[in-house]
C-alpha positions in Angstrom: -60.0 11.9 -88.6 -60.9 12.4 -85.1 -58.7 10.1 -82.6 -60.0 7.2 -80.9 -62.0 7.8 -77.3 -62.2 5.7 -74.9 -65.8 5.6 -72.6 -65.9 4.5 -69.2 -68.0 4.9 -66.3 -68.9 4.0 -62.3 -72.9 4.1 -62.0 -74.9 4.5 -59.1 -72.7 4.2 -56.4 -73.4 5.1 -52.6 -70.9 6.2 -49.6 -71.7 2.4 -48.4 -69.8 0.9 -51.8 -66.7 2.6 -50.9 -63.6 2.8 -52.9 -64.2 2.1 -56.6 -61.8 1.9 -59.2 -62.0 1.9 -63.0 -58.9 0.5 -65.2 -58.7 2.1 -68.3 -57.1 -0.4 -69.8 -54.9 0.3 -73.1 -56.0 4.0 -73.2 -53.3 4.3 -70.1 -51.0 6.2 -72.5 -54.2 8.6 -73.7 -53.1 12.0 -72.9 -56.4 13.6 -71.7 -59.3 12.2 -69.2 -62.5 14.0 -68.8 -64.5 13.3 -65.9 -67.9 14.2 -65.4 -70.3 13.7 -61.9 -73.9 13.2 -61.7 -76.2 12.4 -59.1 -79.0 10.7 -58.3 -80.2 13.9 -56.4 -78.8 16.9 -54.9 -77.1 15.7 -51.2 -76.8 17.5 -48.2 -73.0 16.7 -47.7 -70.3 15.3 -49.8 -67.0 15.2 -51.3 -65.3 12.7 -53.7 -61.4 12.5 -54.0 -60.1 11.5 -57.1 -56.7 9.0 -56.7 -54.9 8.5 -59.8 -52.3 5.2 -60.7 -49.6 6.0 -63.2 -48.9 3.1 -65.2 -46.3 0.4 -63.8 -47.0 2.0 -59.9 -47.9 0.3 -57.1 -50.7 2.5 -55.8 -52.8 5.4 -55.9 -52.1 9.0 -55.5 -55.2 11.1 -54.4 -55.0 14.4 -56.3 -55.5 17.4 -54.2 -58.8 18.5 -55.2 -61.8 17.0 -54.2 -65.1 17.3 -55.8 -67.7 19.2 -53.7 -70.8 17.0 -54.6 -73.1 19.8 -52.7 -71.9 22.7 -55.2 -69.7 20.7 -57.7 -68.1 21.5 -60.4 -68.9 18.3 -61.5 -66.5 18.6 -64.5 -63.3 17.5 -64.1 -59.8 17.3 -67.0 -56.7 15.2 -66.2 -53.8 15.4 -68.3 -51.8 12.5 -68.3 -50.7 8.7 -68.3 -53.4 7.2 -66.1 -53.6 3.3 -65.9 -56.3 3.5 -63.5 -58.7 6.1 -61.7 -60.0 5.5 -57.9 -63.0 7.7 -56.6 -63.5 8.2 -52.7 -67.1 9.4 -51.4 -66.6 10.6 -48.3 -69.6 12.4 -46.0 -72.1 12.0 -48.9 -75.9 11.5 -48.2 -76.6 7.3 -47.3 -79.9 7.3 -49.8 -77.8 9.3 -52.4 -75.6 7.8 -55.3 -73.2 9.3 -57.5 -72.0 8.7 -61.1 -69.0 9.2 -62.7 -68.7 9.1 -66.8 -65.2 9.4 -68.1 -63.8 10.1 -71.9 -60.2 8.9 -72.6 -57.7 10.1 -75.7 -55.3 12.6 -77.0 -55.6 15.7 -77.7 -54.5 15.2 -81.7 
């Protein structure tokens, strides 16, 4: 039997929206996150940085790699306990959005 997955996702969201965050609720103790980008088209500029909140903290830690949203890749793994993710756009296109479609469980 295939373990459970989790689906979440952040649609069509511009530099102007800011910060947004996604709380993945009681898949916070799934081992693996998948993260995958998609845009509405291909911008001349753009990076998105990818904070992460370990359960029971106070804040978010930005991981050290940004996505490039000009050349990607726009597939992304996390391995670990992640009570909520937080996405940054930062220099991306103003008539451009982005997507982000994320897949939460273990590995077993």
């Amino acid at each position: 039997m295939m373990p459970p997955i989790k689906e979440s996702s952040l649609e069509a969201k511009s530099q102007a929206d800011g910060a947004q965050a996604v709380t993945l609720g009681v898949f916070d103790c799934a081992k693996l996150h998948q993260l995958q980008v998609e845009l509405s088209a291909a911008p001349a500029a753009g990076t998105l940085t990818i904070g992460v909140k370990t359960p029971g903290a106070s804040g978010y830690v930005d991981l050290t790699h940004t996505i490039d949203l000009v050349n990607g890749p726009y597939l992304y793994q996390i391995y670990g306990f992640i009570e909520a993710l937080q996405f940054t756009p930062t220099g991306l296109d103003g008539d451009k959005t982005y997507s982000v479609f994320i897949l939460s469980g273990d590995t077993e």
